[in-house]
Structure formats: structure tokens, C-alpha cells
N, C-alpha and C positions, 0 to 999 in steps of 0.2 A: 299404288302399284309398286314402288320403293321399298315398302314394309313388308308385302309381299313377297319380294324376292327375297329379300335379306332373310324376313323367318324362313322360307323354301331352303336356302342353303344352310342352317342352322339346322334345321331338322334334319336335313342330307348329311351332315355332319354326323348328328346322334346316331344317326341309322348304320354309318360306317364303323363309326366306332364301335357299337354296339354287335353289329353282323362280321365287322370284314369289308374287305372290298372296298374301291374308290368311291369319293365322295358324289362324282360326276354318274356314276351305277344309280344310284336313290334320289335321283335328286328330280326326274320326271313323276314317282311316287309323291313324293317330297310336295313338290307344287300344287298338287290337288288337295295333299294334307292343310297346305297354307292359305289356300283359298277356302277350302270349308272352313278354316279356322274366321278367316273374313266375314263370310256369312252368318253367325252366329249373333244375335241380340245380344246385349247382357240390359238386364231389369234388375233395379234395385227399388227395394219396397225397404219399412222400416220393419223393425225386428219383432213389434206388436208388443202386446202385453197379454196380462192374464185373462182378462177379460174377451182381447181381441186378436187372434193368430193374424201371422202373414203369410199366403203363399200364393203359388202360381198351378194353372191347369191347363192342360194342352186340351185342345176340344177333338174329339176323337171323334165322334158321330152325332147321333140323336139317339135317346132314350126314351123309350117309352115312359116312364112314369117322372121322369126328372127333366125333361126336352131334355136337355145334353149330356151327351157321358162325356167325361171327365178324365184324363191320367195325370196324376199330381208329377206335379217335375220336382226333383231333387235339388236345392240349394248347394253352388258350388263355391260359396264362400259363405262365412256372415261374422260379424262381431256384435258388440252388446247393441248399437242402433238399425243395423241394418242387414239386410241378406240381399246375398245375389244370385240370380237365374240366367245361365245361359240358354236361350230360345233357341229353335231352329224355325223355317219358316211354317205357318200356319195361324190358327184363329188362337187363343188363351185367356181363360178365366182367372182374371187377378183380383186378390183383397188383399189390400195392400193396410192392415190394422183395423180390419173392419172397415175400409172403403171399398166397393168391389165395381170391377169395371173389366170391361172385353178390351183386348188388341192383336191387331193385323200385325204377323211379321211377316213383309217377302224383303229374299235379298238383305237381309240385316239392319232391317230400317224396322222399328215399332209405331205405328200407329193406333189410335185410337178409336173404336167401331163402336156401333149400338147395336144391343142385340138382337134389331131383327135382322142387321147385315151378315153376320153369324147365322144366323137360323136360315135365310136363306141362303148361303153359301154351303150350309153343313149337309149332305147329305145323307 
């Protein structure tokens, strides 16, 4: 809850400087900014090789010829070992170097599902 407040006033800071106006003006904005920021997964998979990519997929529905559709999430860091995905909550298809495996995020926690808890949760 700490770290929360303290980013909350941090970003109310930015906001001021950047608009005008007192910092205590942004800083109910600001709070909602810092608790989505809370909620957020971060996944890290290894970087893969030639052979074997690494990424992540948010599960969007069901598809007809594939069961699930798929939207690929964008990596928001990586170096030469590894990449990173910030998650929001939902179901995701991960192959993490050629291992591929499903997880639950609610609330900024990842777990780990099997896929028919996915298929039955997807509508």
C-alpha cells in the first residue's frame, strides 16, 4: 500500500509539471494510474534461440479452426537471456523457448492452468 502512494504522488508530480497546476489537482487521477500499475503481471521467459522463439498471447476467444484466438503481446523489455511481458488480467499462451504452457492472471498474480480450464472459461 506504501509503494502505492508514494508512485501515486510521483506521477502527480509528473502531471503537474508537465500540465500546470498543483500537485494535490492530479493526484486522485494519479492513484488509479498507480494501482493499475499494481495490477500488472510482469512474465519473464528466456530470449529462445533460432530454432525456438519466446513469446506470450493473450487468449481472446475461441476459433474456429485453431480452438483459440490468439493476440500476441508486445515484449516490454529483453536483453540477450531474456524478455519481459507485462500481463493485464486474463487467460495467456506462453512458449517460453519452445516450452508452451497456459496462465491465469487475476489481480497481478500468474498462475498456472491446463488447457481445458482455458477452453472452458473462454467463451
Amino acid at each position: 500500500m506504501e509503494k502505492v502512494m508514494i508512485r501515486a504522488w510521483e506521477i502527480a508530480k509528473e502531471g503537474a509539471a508537465k500540465f500546470g497546476g498543483k500537485v494535490k489537482e492530479y493526484f486522485a487521477a494519479a492513484l488509479k494510474m498507480a494501482w493499475a500499475e499494481t495490477r500488472k503481471a510482469t512474465i519473464v521467459t528466456s530470449s529462445g534461440s533460432r530454432k525456438h522463439k519466446s513469446w506470450v498471447a493473450k487468449i481472446v476467444g475461441k476459433h474456429p479452426k485453431f480452438k483459440l484466438d490468439r493476440s500476441f503481446v508486445e515484449s516490454v523489455d529483453y536483453n540477450m537471456s531474456e524478455r519481459y511481458f507485462e500481463l493485464t488480467d486474463g487467460f495467456y499462451d506462453v512458449c517460453d523457448a519452445g516450452t508452451r504452457y497456459f496462465v491465469r492472471v487475476t489481480g497481478g498474480q500468474v498462475e498456472r492452468v491446463e488447457e481445458y480450464e482455458v477452453m472452458e472459461a473462454v467463451v
